[in-house]
Z-matrix of the N, CA and C atoms (Angstrom, degrees):
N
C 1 1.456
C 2 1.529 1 107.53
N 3 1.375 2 116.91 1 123.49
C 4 1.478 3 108.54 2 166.99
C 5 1.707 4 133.72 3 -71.56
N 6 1.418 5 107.62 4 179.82
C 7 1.457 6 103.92 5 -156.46
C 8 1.494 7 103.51 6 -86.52
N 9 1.662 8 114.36 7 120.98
C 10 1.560 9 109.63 8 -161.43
C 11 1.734 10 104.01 9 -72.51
N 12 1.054 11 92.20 10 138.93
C 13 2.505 12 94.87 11 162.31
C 14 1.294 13 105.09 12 -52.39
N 15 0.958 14 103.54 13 156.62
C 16 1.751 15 129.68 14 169.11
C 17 1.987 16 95.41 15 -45.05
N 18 1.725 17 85.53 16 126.92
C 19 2.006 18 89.73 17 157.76
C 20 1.437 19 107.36 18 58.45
N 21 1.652 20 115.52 19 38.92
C 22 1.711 21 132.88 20 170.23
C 23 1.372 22 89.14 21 -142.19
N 24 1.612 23 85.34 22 139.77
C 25 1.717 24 103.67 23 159.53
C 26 1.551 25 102.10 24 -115.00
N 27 0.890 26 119.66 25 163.92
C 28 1.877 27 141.07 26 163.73
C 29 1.751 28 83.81 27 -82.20
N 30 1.472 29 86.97 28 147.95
C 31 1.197 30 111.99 29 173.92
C 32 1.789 31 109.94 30 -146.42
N 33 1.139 32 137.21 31 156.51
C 34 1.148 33 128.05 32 142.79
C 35 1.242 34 126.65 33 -142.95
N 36 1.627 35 134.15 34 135.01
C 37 1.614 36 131.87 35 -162.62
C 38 1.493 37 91.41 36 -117.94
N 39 1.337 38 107.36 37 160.99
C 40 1.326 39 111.09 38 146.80
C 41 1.901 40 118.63 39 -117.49
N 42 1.604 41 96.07 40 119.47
C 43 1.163 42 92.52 41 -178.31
C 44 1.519 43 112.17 42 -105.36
N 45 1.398 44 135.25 43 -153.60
C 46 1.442 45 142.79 44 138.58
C 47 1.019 46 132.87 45 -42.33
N 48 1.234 47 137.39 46 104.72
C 49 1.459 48 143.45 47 -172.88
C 50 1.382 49 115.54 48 -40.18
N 51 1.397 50 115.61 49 -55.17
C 52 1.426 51 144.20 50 173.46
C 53 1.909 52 96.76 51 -38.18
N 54 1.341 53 103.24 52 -76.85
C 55 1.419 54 130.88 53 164.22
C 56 1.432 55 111.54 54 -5.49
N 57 0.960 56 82.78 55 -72.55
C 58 2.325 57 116.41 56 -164.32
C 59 1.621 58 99.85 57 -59.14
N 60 1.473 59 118.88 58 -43.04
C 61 1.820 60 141.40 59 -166.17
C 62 1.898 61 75.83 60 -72.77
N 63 1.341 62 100.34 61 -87.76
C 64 1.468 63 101.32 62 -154.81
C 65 2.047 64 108.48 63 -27.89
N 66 1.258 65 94.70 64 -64.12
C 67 1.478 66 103.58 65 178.59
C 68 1.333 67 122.52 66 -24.31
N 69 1.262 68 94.52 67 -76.08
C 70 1.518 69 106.29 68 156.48
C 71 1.453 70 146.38 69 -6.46
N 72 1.771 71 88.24 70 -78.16
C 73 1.387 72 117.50 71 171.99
C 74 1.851 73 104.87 72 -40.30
N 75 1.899 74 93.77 73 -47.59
C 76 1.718 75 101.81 74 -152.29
C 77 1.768 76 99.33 75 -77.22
N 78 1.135 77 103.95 76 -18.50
C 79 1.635 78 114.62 77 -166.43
C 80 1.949 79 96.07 78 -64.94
N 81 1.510 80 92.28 79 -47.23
C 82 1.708 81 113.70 80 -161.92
C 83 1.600 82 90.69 81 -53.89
N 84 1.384 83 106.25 82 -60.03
C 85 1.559 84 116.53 83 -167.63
C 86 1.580 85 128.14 84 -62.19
N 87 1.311 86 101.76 85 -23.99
C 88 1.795 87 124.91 86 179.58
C 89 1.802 88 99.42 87 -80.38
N 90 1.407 89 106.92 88 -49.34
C 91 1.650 90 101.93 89 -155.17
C 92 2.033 91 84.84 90 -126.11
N 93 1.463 92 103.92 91 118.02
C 94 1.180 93 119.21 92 -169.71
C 95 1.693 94 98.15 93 -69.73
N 96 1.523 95 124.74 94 -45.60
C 97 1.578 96 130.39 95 -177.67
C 98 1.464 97 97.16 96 -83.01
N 99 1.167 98 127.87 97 97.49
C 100 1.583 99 145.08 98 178.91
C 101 1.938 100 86.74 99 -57.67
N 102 0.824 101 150.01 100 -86.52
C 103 1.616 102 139.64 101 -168.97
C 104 1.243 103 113.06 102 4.10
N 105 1.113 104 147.29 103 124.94
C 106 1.159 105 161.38 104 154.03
C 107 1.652 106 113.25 105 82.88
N 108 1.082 107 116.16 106 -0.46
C 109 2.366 108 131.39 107 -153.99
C 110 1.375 109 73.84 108 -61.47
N 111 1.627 110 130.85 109 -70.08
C 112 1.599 111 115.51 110 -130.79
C 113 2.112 112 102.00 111 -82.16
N 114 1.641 113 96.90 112 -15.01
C 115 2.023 114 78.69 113 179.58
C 116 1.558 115 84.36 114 -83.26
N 117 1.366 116 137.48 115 -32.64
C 118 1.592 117 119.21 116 -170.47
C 119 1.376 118 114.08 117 -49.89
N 120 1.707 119 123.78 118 -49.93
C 121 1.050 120 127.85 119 160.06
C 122 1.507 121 154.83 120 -27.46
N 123 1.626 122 94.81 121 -49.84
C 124 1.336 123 125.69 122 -164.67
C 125 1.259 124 72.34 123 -96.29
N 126 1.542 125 153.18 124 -50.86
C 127 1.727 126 124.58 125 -149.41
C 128 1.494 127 89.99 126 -81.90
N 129 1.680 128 129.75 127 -24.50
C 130 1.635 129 117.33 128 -170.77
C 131 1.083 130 107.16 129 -80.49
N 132 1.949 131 134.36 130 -29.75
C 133 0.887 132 119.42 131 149.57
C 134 2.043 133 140.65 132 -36.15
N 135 1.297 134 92.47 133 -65.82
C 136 1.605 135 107.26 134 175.94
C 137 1.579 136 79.33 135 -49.47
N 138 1.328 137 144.65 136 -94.13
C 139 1.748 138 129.76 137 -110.33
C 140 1.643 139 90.86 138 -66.07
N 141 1.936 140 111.89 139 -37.55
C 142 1.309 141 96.01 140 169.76
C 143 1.816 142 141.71 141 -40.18
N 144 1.245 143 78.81 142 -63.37
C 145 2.078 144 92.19 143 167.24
C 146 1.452 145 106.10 144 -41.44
N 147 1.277 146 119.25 145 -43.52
C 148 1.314 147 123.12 146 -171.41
C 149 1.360 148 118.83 147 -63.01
N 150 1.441 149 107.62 148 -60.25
C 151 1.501 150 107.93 149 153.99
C 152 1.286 151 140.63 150 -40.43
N 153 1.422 152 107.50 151 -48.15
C 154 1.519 153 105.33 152 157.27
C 155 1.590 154 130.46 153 -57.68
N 156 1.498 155 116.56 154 -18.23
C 157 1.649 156 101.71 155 -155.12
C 158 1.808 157 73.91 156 -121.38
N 159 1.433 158 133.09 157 24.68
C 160 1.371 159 117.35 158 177.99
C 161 1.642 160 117.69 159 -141.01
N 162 1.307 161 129.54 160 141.44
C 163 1.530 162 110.32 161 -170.02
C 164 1.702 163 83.69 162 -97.85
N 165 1.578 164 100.94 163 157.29
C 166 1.541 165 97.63 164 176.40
C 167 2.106 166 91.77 165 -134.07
N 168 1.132 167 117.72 166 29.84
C 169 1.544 168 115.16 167 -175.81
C 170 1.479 169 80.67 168 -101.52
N 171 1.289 170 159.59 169 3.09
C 172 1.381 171 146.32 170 170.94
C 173 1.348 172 112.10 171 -132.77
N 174 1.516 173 134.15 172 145.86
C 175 1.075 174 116.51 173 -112.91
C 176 2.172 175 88.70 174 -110.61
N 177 1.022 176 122.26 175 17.05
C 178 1.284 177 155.08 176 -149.30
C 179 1.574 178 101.36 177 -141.84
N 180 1.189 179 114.47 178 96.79
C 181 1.948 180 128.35 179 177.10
C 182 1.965 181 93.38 180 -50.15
N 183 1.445 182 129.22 181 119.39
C 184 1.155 183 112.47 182 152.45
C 185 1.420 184 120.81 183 -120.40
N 186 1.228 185 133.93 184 140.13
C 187 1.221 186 127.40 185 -169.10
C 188 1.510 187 113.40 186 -67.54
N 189 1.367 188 127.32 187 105.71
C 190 1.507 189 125.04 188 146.38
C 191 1.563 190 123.20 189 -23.34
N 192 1.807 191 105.15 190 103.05
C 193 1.545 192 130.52 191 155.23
C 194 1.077 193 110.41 192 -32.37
N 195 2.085 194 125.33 193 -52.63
C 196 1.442 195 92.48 194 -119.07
C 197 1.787 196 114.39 195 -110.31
N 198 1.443 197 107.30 196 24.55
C 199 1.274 198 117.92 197 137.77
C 200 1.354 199 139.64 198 -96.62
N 201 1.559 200 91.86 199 110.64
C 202 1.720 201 92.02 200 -176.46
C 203 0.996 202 142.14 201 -50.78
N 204 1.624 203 121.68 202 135.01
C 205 1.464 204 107.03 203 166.20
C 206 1.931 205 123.23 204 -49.41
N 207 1.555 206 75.98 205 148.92
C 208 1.610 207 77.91 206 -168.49
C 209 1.768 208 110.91 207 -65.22
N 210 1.570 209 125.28 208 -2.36
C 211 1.648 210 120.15 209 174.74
C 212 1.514 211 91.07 210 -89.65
N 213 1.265 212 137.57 211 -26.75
C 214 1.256 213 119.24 212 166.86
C 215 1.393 214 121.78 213 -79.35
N 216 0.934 215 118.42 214 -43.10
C 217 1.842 216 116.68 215 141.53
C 218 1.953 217 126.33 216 11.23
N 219 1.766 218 65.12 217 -83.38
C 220 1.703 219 94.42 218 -167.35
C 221 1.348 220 99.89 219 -51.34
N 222 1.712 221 102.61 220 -63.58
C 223 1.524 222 99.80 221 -163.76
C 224 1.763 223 115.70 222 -67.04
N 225 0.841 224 142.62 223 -23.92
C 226 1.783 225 143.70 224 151.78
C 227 1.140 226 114.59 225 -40.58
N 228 1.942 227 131.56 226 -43.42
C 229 1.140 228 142.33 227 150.00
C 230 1.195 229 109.33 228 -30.59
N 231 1.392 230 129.50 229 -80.65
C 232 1.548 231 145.69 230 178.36
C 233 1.710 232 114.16 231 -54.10
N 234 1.389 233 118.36 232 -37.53
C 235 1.580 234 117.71 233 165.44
C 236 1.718 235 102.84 234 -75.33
N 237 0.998 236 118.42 235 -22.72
C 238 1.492 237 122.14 236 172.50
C 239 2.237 238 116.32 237 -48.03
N 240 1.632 239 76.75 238 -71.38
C 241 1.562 240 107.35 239 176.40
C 242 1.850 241 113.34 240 -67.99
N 243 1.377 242 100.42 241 -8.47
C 244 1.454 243 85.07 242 164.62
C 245 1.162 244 107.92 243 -103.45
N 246 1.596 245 132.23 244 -27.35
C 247 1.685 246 122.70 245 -176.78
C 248 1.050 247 92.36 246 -53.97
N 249 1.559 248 129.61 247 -53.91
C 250 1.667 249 126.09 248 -151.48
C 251 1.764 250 100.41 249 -60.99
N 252 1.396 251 124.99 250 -41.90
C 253 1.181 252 113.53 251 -172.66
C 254 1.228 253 124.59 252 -89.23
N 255 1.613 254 104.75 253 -9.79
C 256 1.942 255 102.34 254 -179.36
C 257 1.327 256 110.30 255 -89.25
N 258 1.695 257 104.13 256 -44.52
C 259 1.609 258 117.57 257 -171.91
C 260 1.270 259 118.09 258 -87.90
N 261 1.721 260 115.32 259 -22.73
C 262 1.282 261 118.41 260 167.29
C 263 1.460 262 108.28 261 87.35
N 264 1.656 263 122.84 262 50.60
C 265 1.835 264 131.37 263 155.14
C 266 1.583 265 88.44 264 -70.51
N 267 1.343 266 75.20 265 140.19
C 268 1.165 267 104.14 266 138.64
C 269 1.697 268 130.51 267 -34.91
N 270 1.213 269 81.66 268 -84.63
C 271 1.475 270 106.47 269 -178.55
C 272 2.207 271 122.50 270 -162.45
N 273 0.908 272 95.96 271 106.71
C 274 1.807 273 120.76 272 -166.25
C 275 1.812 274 103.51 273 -47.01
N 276 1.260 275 115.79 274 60.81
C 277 1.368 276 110.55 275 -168.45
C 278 1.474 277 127.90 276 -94.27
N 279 1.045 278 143.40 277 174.59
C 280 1.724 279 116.82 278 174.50
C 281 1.403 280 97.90 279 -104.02
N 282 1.866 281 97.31 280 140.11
C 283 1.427 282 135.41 281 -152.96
C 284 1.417 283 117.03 282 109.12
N 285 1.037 284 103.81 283 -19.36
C 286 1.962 285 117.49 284 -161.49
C 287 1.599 286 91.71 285 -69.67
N 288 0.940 287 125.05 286 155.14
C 289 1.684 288 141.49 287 -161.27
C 290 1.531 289 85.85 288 -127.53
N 291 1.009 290 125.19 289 162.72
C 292 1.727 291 150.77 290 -139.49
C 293 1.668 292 118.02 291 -179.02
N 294 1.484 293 111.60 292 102.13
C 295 1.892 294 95.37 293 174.85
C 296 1.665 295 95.14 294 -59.20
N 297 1.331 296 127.83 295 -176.30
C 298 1.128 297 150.43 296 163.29
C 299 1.873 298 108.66 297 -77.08
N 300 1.715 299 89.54 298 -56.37
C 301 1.890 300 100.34 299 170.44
C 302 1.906 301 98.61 300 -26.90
N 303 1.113 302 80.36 301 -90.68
C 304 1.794 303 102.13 302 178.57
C 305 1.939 304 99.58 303 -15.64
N 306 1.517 305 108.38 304 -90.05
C 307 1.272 306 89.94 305 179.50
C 308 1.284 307 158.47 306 -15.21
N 309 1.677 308 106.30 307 -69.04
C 310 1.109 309 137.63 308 135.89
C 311 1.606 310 118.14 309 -16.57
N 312 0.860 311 123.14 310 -81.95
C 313 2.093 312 141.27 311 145.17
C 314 1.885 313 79.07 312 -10.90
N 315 1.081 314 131.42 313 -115.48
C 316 1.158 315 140.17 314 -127.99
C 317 1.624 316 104.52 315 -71.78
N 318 0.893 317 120.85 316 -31.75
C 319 1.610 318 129.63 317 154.32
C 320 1.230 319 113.27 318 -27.33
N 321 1.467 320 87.40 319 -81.85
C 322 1.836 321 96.00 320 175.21
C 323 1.327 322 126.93 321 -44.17
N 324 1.402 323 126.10 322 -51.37
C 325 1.477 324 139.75 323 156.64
C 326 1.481 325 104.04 324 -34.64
N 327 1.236 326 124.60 325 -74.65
C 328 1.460 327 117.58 326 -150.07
C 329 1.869 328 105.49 327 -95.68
N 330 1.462 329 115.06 328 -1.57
C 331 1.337 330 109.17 329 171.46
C 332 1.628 331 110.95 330 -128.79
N 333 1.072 332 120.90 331 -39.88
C 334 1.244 333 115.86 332 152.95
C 335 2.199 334 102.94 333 146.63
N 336 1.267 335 106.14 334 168.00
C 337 1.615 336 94.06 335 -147.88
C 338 1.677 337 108.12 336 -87.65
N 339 0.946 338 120.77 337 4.80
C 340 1.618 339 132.00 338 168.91
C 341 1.607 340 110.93 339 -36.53
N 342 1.382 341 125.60 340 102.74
C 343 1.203 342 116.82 341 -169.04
C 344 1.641 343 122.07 342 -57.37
N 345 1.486 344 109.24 343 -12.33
C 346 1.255 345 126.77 344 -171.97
C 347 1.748 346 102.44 345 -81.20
N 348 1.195 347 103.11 346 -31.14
C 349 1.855 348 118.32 347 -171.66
C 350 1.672 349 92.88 348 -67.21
N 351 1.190 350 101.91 349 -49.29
C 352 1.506 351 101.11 350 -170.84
C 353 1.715 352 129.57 351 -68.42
N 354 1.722 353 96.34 352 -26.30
C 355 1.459 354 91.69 353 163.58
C 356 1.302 355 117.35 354 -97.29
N 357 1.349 356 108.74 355 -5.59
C 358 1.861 357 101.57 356 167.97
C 359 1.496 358 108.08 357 -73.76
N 360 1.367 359 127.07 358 -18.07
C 361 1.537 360 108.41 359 -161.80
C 362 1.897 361 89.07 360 -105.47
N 363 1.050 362 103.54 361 -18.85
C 364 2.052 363 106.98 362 164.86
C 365 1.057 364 125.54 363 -63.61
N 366 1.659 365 116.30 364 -25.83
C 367 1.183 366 122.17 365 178.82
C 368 1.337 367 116.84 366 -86.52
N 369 1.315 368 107.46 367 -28.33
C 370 1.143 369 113.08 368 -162.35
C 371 1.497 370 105.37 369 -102.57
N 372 1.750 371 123.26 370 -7.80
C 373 1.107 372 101.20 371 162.28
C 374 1.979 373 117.54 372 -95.19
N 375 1.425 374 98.48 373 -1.33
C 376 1.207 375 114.50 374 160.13
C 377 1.938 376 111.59 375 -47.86
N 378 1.837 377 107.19 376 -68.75
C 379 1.395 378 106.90 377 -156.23
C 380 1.251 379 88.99 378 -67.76
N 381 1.595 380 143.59 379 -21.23
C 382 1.484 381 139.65 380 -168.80
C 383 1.838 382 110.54 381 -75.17
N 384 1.301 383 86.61 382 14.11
C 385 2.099 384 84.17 383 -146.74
C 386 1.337 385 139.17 384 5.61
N 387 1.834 386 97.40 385 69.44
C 388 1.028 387 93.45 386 169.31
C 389 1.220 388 99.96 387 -123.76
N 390 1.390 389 120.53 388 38.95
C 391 1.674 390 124.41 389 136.71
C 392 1.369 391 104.09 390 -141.84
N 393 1.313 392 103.85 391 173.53
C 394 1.901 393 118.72 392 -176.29
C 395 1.516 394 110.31 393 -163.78
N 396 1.847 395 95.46 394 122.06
C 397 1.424 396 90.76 395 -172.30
C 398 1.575 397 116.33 396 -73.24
N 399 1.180 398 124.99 397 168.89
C 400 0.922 399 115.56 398 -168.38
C 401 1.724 400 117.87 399 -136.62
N 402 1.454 401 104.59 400 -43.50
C 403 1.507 402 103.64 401 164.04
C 404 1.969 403 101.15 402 -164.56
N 405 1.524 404 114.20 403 140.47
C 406 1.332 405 105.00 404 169.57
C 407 1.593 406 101.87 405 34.07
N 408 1.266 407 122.68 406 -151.47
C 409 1.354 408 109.86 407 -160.76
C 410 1.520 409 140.38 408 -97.22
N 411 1.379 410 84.91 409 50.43
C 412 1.730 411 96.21 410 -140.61
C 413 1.930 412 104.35 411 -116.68
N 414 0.935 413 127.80 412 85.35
C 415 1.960 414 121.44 413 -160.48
C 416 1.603 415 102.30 414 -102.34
N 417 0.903 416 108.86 415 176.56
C 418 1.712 417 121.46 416 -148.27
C 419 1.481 418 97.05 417 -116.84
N 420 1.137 419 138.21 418 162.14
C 421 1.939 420 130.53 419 144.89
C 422 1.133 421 102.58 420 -103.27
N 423 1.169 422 118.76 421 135.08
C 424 1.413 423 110.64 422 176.74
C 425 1.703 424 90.84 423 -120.37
């Protein structure tokens, strides 16, 4: 291993082979003196990610909610595909209006009927916004 510069750590990931080629390739093609292109990269990458998943207007890094985890994901996918097949949408789009009944209904079906199950996965597709209430019992998909 060579001798790192000042204020670098070694790191090593294992990514996709496929992955690693492309990178590469694009690193080779962007920065004509290949020396140093792929840590320049990979650190503009990372500060990017960083930026995205962090607010920096308060003076305290907090991690950004409002992409869902992907198990909350899935299951909205699957409460999705059952309104369309019990209640008969069309198609589950954002703007689309939603009774709560309905929700609730497909909740239960695809997670199970515990009234407690049902407001944990409401809430949580609430803080994900990928619902929004909207009036009395009536929520939005956004």
């Amino acid at each position: 291993m060579p001798k790192l510069p000042k204020d670098k750590v070694g790191a090593y990931f294992y990514i996709d082979k496929k992955l690693f080629e492309e990178f590469k390739r694009l690193c080779f093609q962007k920065h004509e003196n290949f020396h140093g292109a792929m840590s320049y990269e990979v650190e503009q990458a990372l500060q990017s990610w960083i930026a995205q998943h962090t607010q920096n207007h308060t003076r305290q890094l907090a991690v950004n909610k409002v992409n869902p985890q992907p198990r909350v994901f899935t299951v909205f996918n699957q409460v999705k595909e059952y309104l369309k097949e019990k209640y008969g949408y069309a198609a589950i789009v954002p703007g689309q209006q939603v009774p709560r009944v309905h929700l609730r209904d497909a909740i239960m079906a695809v997670r199970g009927l515990d009234y407690r199950t049902v407001s944990k996965w409401m809430g949580l597709f609430t803080k994900f916004k990928l619902i929004k209430w909207i009036a009395g019992e009536l929520y939005e998909v956004l």
